[in-house]
Backbone bond lengths (Angstrom), bond angles and torsions (degrees), N, CA, C in turn:
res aa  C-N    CA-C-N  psi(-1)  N-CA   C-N-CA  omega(-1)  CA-C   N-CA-C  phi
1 X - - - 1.477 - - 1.526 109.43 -
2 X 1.434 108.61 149.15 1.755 96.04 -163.88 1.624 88.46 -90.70
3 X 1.343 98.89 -167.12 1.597 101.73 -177.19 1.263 117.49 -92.46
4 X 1.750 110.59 -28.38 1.685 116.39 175.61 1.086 107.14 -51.98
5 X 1.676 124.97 -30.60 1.681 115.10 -165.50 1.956 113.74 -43.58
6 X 1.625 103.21 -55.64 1.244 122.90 156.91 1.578 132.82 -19.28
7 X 1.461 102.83 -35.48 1.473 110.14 -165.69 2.127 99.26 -119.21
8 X 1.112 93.77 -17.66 2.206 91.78 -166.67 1.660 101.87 -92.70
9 X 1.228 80.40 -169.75 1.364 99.59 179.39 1.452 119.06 -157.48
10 X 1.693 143.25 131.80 1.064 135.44 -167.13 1.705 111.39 -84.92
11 X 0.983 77.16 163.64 1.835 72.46 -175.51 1.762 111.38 -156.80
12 X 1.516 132.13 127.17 1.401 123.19 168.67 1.223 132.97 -100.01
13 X 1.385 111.76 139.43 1.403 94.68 168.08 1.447 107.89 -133.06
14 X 1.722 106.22 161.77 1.339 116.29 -154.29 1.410 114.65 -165.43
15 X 2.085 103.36 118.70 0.914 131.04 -156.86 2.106 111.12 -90.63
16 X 1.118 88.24 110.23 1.654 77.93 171.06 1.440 117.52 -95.32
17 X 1.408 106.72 144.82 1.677 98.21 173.17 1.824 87.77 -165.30
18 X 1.491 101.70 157.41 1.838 108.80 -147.92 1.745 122.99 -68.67
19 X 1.971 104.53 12.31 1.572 116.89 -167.70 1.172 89.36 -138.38
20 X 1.441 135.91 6.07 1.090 133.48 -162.98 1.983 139.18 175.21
21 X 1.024 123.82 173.01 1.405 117.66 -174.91 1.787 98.31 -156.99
22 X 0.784 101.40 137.11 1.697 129.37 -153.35 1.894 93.44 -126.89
23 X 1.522 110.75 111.30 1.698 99.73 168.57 1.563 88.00 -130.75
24 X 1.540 88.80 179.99 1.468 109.98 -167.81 1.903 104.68 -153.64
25 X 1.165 138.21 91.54 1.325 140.19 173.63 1.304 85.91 -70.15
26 X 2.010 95.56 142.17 1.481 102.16 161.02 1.925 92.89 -143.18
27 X 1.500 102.73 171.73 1.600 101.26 175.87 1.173 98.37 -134.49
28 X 1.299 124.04 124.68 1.275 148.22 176.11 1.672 140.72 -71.57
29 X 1.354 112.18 65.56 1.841 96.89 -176.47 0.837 120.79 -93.20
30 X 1.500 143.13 -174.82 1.713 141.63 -150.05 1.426 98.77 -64.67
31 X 1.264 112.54 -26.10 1.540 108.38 -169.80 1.381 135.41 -114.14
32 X 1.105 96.87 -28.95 1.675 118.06 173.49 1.402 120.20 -126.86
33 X 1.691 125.25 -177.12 1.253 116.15 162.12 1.812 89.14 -135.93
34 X 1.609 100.65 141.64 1.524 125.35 154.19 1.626 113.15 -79.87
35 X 1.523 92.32 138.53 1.526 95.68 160.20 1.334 127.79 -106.50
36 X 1.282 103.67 134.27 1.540 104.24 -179.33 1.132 117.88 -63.32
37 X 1.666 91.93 -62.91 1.962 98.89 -153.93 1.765 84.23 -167.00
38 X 1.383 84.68 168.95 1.580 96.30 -165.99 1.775 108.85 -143.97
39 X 1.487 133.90 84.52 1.685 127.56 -169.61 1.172 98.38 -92.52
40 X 1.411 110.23 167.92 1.847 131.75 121.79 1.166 99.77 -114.29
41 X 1.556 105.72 124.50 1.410 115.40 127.64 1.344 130.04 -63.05
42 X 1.328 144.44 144.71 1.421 150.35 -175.10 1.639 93.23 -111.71
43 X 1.283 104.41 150.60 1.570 120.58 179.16 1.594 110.56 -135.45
44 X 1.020 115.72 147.76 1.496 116.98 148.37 1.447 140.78 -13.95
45 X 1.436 136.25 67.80 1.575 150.44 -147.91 1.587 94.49 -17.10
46 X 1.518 123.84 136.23 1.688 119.11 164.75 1.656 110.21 62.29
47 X 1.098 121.40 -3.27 1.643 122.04 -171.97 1.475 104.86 -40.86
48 X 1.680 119.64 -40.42 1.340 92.53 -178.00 1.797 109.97 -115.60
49 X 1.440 117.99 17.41 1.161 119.66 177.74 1.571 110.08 -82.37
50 X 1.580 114.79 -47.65 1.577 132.89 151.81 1.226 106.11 -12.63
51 X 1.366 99.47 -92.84 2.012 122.56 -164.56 0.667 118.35 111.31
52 X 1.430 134.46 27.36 1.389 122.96 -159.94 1.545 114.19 -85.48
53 X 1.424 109.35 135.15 1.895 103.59 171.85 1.078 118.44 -9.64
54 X 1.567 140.34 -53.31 1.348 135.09 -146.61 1.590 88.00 -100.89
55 X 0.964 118.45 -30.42 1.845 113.85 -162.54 1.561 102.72 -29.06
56 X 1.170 120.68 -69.56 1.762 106.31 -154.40 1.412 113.33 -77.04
57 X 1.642 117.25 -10.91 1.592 119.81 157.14 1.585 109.41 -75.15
58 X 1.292 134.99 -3.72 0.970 134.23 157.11 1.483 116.91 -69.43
59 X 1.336 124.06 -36.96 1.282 154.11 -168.67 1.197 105.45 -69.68
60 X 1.290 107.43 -71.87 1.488 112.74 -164.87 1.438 107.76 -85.90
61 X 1.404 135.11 -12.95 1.235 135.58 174.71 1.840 90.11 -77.43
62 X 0.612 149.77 -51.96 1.431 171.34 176.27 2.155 107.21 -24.02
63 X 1.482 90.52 -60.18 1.222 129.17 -178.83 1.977 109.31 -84.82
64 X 1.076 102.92 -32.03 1.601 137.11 -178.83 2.019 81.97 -54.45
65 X 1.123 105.47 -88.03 1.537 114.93 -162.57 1.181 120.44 -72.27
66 X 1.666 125.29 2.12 1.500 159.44 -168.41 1.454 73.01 -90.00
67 X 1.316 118.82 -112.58 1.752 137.76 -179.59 1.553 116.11 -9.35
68 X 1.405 112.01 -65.85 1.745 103.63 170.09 1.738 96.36 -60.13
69 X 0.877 142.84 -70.29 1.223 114.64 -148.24 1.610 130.26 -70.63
70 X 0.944 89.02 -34.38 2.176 107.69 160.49 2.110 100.45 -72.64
71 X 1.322 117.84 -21.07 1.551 107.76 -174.20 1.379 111.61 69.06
72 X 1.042 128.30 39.62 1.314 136.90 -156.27 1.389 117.34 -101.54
73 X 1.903 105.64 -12.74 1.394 131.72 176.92 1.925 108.69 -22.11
74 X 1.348 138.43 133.47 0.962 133.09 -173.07 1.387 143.39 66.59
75 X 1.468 105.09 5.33 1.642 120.19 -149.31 1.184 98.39 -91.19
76 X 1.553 127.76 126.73 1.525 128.32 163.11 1.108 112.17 -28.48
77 X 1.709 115.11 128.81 1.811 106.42 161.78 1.181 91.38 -128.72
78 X 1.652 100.69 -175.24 1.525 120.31 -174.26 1.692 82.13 -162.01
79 X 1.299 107.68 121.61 1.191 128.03 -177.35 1.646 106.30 -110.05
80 X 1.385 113.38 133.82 1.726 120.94 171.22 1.554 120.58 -111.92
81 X 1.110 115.29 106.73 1.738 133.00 167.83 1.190 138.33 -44.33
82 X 0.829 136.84 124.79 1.611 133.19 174.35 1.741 120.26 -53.26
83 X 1.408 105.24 110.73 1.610 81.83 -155.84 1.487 106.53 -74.18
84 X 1.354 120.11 -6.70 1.752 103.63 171.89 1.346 112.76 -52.72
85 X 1.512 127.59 -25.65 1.229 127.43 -178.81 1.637 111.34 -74.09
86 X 0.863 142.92 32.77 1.464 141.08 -124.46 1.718 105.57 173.59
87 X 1.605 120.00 120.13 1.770 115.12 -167.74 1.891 77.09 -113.64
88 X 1.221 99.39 114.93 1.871 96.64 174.12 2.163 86.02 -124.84
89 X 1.276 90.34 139.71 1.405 114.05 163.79 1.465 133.17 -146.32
90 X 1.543 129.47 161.39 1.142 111.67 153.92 1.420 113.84 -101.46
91 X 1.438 116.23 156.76 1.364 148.60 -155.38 1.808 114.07 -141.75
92 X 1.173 82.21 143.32 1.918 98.92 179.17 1.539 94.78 -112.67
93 X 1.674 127.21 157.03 1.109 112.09 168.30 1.791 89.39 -158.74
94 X 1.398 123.68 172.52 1.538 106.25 172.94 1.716 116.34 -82.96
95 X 0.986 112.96 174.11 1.388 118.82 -137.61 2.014 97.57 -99.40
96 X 1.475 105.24 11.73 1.585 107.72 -161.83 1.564 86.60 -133.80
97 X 1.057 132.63 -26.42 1.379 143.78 164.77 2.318 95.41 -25.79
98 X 1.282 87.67 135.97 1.556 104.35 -174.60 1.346 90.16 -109.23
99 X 2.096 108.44 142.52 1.508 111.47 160.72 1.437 129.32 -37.49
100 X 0.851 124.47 15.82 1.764 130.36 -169.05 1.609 90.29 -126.11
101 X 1.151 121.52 -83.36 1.264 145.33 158.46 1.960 103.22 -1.58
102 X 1.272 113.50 -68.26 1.311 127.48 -161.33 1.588 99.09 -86.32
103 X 1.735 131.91 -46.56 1.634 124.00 156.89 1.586 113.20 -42.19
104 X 1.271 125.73 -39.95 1.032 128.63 -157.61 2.128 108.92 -82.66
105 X 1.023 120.20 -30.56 1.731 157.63 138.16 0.957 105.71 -47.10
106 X 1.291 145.52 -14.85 1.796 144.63 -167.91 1.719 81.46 -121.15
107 X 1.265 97.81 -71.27 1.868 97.07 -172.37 1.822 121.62 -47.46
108 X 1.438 94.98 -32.69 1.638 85.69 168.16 1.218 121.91 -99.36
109 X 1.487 116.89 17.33 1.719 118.69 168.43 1.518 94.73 -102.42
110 X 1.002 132.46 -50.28 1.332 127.49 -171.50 1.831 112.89 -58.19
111 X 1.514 114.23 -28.88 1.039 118.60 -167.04 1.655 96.24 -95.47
112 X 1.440 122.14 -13.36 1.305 102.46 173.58 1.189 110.89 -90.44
113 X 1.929 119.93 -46.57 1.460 105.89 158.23 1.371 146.12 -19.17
114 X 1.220 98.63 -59.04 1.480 107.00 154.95 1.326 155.03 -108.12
115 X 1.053 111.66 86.90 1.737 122.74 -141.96 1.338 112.73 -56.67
116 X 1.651 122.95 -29.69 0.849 129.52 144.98 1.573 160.83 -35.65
117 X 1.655 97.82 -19.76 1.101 131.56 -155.00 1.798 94.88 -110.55
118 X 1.760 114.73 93.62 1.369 108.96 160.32 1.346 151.41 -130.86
119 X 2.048 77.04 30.12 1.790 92.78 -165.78 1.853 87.91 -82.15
120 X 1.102 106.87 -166.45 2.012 124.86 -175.84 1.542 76.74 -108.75
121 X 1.613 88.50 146.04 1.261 123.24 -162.24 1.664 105.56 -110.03
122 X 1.457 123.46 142.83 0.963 119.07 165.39 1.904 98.72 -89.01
123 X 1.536 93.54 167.36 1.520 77.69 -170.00 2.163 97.96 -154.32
124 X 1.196 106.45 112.56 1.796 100.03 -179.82 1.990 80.35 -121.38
125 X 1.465 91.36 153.80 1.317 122.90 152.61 1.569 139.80 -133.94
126 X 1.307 142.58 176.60 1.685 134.01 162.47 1.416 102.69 -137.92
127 X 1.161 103.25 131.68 1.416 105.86 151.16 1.939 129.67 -53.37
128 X 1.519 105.92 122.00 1.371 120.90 171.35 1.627 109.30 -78.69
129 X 1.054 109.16 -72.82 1.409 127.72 175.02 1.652 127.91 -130.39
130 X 1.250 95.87 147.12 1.331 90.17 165.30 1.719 128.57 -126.63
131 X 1.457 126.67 108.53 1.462 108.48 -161.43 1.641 112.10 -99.85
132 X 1.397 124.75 -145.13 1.259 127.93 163.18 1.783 117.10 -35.41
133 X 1.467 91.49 -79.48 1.542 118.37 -165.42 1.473 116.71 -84.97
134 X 1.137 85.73 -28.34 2.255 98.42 -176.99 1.397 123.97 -165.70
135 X 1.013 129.17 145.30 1.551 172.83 155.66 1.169 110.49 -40.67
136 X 1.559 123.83 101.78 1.106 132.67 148.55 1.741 131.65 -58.48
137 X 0.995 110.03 90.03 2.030 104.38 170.46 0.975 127.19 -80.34
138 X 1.497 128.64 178.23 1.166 125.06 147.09 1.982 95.90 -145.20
139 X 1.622 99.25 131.32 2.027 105.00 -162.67 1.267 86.55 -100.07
140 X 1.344 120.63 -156.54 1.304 150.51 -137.49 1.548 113.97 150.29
141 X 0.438 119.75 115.76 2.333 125.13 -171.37 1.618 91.04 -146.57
142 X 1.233 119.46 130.03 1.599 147.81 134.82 1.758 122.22 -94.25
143 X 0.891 129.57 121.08 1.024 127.34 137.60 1.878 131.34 -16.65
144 X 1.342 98.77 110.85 1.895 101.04 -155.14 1.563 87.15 -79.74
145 X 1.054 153.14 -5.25 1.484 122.93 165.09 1.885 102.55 -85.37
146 X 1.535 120.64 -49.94 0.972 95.70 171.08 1.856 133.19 -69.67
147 X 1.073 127.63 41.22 1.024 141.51 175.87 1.746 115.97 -113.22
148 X 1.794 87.49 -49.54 1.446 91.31 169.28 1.189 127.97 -73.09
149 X 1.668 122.51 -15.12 1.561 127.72 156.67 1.416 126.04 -45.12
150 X 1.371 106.54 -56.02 1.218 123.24 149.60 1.608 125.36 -14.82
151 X 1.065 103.72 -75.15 1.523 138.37 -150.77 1.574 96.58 -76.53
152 X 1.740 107.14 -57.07 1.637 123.03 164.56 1.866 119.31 -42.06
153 X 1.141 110.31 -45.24 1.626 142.39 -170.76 1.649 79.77 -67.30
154 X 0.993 124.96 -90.68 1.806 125.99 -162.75 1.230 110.50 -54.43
155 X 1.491 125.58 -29.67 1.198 118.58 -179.14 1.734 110.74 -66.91
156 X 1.379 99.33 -51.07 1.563 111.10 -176.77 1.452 104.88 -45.36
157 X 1.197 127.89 -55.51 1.197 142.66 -168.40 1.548 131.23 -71.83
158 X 1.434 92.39 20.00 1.683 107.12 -147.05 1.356 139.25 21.00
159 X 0.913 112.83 66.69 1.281 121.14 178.68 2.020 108.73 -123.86
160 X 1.698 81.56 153.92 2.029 78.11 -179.25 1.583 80.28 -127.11
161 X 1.727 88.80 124.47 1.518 137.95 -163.26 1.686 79.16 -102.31
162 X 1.805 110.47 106.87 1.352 118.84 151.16 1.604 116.34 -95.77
163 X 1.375 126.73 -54.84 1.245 124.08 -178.67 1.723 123.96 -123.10
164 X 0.994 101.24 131.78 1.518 110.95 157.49 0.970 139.95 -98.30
165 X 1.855 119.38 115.40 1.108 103.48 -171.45 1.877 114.24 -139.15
166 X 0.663 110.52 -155.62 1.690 117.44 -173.12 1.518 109.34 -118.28
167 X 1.916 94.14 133.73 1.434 85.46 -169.05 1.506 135.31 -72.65
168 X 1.468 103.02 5.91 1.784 101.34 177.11 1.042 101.12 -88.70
169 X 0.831 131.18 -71.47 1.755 132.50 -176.22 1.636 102.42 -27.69
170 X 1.111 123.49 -77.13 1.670 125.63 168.73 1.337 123.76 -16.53
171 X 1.777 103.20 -58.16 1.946 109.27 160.31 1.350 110.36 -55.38
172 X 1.486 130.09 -43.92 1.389 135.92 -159.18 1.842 91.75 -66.84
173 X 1.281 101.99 -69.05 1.791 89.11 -177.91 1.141 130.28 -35.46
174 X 1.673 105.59 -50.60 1.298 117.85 -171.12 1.862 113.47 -70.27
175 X 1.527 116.31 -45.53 1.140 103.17 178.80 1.759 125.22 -68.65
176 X 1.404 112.73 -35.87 1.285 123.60 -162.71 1.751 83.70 -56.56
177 X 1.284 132.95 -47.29 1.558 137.75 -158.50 1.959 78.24 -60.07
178 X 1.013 119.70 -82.93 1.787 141.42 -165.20 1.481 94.72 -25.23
179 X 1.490 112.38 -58.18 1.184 102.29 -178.07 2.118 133.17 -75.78
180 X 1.283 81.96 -20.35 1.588 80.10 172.10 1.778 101.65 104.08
181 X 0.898 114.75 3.39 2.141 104.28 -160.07 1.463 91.07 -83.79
182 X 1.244 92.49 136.23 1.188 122.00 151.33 1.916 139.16 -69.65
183 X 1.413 93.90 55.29 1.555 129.79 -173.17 1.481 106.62 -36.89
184 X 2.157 100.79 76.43 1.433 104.52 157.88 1.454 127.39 -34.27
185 X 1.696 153.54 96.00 1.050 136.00 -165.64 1.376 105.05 -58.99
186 X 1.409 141.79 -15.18 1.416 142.59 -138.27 1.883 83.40 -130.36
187 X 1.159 137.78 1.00 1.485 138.91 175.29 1.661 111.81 -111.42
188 X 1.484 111.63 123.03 1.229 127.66 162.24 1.580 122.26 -67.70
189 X 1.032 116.99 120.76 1.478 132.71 160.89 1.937 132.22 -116.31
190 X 1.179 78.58 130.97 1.684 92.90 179.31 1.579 129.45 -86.89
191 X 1.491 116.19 133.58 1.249 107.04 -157.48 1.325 97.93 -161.05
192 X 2.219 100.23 117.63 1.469 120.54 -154.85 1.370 104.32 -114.18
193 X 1.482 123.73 98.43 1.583 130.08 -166.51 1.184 100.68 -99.41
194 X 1.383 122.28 146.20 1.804 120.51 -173.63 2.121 82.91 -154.36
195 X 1.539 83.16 104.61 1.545 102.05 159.81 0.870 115.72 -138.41
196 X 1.914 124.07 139.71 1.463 139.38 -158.00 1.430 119.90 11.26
197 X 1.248 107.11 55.46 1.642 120.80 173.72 1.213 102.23 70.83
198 X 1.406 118.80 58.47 1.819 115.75 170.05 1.405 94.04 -159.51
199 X 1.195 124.61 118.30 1.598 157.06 -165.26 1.556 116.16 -106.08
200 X 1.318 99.77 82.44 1.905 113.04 -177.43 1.904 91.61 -78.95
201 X 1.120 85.78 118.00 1.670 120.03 133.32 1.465 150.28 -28.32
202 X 1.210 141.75 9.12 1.718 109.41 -125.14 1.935 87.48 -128.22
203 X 1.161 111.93 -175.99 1.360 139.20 175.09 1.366 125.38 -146.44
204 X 0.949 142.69 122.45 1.339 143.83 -146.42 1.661 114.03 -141.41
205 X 1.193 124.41 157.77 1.319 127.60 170.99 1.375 110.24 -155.21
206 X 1.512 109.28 101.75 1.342 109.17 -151.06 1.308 139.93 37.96
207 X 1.242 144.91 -115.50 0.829 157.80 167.87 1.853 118.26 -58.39
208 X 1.314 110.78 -28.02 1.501 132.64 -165.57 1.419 101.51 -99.21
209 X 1.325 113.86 138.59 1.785 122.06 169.28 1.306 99.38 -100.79
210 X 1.341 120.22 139.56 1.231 129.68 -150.65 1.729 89.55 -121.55
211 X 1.247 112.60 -48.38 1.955 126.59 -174.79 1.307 99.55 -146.08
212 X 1.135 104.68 156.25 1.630 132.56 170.23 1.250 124.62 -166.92
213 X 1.985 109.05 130.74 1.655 98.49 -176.09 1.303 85.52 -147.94
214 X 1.703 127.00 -179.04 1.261 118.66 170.60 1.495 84.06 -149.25
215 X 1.312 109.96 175.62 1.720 126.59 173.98 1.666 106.82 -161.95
216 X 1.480 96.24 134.04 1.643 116.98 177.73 2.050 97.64 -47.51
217 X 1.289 115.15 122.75 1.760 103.04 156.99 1.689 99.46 -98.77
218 X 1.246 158.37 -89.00 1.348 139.67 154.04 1.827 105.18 52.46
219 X 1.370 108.05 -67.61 1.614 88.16 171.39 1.279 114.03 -87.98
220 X 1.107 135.14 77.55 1.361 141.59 -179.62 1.253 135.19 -5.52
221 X 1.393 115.25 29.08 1.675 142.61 169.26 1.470 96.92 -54.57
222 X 1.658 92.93 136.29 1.604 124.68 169.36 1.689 115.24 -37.65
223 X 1.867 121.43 80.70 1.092 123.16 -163.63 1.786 103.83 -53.43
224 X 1.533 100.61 -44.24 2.033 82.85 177.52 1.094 127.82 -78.57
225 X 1.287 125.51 -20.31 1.739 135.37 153.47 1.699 107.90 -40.64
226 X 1.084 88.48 -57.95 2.285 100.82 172.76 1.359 86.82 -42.36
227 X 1.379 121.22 -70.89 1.600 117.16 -149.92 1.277 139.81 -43.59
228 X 1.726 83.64 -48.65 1.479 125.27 -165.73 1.666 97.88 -69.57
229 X 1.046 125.72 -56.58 1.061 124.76 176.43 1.684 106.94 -59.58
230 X 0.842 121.37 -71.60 1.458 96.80 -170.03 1.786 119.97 -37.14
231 X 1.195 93.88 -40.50 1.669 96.06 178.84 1.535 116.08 -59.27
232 X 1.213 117.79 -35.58 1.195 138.28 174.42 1.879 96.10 -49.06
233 X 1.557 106.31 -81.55 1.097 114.53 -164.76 1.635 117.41 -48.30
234 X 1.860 116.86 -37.54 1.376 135.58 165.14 1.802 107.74 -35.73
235 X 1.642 107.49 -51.66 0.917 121.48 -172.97 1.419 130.16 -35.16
236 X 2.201 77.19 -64.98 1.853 108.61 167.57 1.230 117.60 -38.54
237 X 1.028 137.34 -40.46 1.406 163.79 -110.95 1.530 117.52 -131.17
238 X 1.429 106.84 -48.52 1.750 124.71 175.96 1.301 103.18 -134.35
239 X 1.263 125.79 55.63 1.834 115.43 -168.00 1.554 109.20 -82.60
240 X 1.086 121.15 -11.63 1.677 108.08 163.89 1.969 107.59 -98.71
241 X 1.259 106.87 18.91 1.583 96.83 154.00 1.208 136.52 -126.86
242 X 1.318 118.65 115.94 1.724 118.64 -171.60 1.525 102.67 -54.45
243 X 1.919 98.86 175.69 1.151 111.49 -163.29 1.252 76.58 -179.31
244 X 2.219 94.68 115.43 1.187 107.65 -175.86 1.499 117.67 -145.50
245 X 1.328 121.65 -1.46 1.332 139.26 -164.29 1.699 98.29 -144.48
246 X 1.355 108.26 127.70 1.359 133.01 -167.39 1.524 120.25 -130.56
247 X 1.577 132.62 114.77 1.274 122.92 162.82 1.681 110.15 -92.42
248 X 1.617 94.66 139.17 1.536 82.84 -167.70 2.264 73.40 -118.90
249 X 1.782 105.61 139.75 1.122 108.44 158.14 1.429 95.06 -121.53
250 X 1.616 112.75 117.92 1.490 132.06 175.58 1.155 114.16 -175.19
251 X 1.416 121.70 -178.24 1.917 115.31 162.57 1.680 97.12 -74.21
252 X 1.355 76.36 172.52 1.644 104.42 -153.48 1.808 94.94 -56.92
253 X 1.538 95.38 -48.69 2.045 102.50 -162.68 1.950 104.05 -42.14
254 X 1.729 110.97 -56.80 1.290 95.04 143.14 1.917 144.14 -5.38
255 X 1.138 89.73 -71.32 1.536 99.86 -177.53 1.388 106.75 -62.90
256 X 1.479 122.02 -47.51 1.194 128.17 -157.89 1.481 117.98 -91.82
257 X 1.484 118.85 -11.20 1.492 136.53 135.20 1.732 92.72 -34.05
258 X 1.573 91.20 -91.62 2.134 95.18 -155.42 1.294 88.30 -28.46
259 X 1.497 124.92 -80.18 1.591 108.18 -147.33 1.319 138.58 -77.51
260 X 1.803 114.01 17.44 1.055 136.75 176.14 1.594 107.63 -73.52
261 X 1.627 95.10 -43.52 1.217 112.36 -158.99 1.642 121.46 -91.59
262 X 1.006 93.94 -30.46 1.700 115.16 168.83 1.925 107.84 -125.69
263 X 0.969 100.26 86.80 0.787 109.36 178.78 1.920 138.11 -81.70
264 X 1.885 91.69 2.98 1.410 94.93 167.49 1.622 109.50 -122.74
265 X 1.256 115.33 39.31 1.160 142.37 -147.60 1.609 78.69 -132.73
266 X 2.020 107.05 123.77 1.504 122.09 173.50 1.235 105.85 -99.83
267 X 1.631 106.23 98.15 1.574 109.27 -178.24 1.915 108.92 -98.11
268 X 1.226 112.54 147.20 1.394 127.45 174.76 1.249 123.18 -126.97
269 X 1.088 126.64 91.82 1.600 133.53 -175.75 1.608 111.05 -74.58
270 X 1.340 120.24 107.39 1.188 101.86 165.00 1.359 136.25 -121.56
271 X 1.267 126.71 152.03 1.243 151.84 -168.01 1.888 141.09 -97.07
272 X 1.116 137.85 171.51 1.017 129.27 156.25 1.407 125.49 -83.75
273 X 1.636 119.60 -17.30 1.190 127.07 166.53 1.399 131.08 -86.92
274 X 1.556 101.55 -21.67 1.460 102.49 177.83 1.438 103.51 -140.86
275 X 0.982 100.52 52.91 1.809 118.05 162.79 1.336 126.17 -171.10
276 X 1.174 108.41 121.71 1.553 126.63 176.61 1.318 129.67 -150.26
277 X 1.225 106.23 144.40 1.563 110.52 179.10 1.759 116.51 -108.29
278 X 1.212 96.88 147.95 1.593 110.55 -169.25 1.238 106.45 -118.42
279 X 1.678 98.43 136.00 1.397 133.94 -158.49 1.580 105.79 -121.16
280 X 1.126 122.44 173.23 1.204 100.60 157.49 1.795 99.66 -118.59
281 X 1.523 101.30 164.37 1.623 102.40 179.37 1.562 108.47 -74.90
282 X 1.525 86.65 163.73 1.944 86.05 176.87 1.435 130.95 -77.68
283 X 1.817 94.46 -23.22 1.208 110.26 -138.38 1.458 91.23 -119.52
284 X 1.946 140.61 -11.03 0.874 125.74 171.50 1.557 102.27 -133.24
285 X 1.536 111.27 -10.52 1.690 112.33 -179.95 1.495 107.03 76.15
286 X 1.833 125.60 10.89 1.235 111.29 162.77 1.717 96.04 -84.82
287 X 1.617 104.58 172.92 1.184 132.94 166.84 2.043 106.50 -43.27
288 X 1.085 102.60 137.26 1.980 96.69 173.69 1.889 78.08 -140.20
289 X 1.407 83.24 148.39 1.156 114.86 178.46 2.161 107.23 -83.92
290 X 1.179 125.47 132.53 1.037 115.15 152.62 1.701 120.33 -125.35
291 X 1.268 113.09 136.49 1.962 110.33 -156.55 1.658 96.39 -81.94
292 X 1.606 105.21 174.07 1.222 81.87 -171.43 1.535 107.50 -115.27
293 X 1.326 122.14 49.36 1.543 154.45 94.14 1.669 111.24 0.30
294 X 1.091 95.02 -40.19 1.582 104.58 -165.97 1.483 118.76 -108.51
295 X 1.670 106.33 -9.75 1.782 107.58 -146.58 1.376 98.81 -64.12
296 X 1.868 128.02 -33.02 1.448 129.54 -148.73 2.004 86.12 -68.76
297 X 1.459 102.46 -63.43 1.815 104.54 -157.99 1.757 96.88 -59.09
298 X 1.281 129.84 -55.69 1.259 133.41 144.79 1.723 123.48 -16.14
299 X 1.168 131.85 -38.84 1.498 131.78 159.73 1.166 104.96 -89.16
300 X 2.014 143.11 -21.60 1.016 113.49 -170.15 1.860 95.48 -81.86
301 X 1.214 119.31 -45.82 1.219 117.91 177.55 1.754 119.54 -57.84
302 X 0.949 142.07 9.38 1.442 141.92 135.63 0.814 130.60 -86.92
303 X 1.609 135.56 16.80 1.655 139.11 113.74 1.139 120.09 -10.08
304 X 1.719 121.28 151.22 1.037 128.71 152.88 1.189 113.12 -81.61
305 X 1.473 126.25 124.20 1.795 123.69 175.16 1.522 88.32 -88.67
306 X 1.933 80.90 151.85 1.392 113.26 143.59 1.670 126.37 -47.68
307 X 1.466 133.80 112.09 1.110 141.15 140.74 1.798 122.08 -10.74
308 X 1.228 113.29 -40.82 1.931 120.11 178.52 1.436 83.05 -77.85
């Protein structure tokens, strides 16, 4: 038995997306993380885009025979979301406004936005800024039954469900590590996610989301017209801050739009073939490769968990 066993801790993470579920075991010591092992499960085409009654007993039975056979019964996870499922914005609010006060201001913008929208909301935010008079955010609201599906799904499956999170942010951890940058906190970066025909937006500064938008591609709207405008609008928005370095996760033609088009603009397309992040193994302490196939369940599991 090696000696880290003594000192780590295992930990999962686990990628949903609507044909499939993508995990990644890692083991954790003060200093590093080992990789275990790396699946997809395959699911039922659309199983959870559909909805159908049976979908998340499909899921978790799915995940059900995943767990006995890895023994995985009880194992911390941290699960990552589809962020179309997910209303994230930034927000102004006044600057004396109380945490109750400011959820409650998220819940009635989200509920007027979407008129549709009348289950109770789960609801996290961060502070962007803070000035004189008011408070910069940026929210996040789910829908509290689909949360508790979620939540139901891991339980069934034995698993102990520590974090939830969203799948850009998850890529964002995981790649910025893959790539090596040296993450000016005071430098904006751009970052172009394209999952099952839904095209995230976002801008970031370290740790902080600065913008976020997404747009349907499915109706076959002018993808650089889409673009352009958002940048435009980013602009409106932060116009004394450049924006010059871009992760694009998509096919390449994607990538090769941005840098056609902006051309002093440091774009990085990444891939499963020419991107990966290094772990070390558990089981011999060389380097293991993980593709970046993997980076979202792979960034949700390089979180810090909760202790409960």
């Amino acid at each position: 038995m090696k000696f880290y066993d003594f000192l780590s801790s295992r930990r999962l993470g686990l990628e949903f997306q609507s044909d499939q579920l993508r995990l990644v075991l890692l083991r954790k010591t003060r200093r590093r993380f080992f990789l275990e092992r790396a699946d997809t499960l395959s699911l039922p085409v659309t199983v959870l885009t559909e909805k159908k009654e049976n979908s998340w007993q499909i899921i978790s039975a799915s995940l059900a025979d995943y767990v006995k056979r890895y023994k995985l019964t009880g194992i911390a996870t941290a699960i990552s979301v589809p962020a179309n499922y997910v209303m994230m914005q930034p927000m102004q609010v006044p600057s004396d406004l109380s945490h109750e006060a400011i959820t409650s201001d998220i819940s009635e913008k989200v509920q007027r936005d979407l008129r549709i929208m009348s289950d109770t909301l789960c609801i996290d935010y961060t502070i962007i800024q803070t000035l004189a008079d008011s408070t910069k955010i940026f929210f996040a609201a789910m829908s509290k039954t689909s949360m508790a599906s979620y939540v139901d799904c891991m339980h069934e499956a034995g698993l102990s469900l520590k974090i939830i999170d969203i799948d850009v942010f998850s890529f964002n951890r995981a790649v910025c590590l893959a790539l090596s940058w040296d993450m000016d906190r005071e430098a904006n970066h751009g970052l172009l996610f394209v999952r099952n025909e839904t095209a995230i937006f976002m801008v970031f500064q370290h740790q902080r989301i600065l913008f976020y938008q997404t747009w349907d591609l499915s109706s076959g709207v002018d993808f650089l017209a889409q673009f352009e405008n958002r940048v435009q609008q980013y602009h409106a928005v932060y116009s004394d801050q450049t924006l010059q370095r871009w992760i694009v996760s998509a096919t390449h033609e994607y990538g090769e739009l941005i840098s056609k088009h902006y051309r002093t603009w440091q774009v990085e397309t990444i891939d499963a073939t020419t991107h990966t992040l290094f772990l070390s193994h558990a089981m011999s302490q060389s380097l293991q490769v993980v593709s970046a196939d993997f980076f979202v369940a792979c960034g949700a599991a390089l979180q810090e968990f909760p202790l409960w």
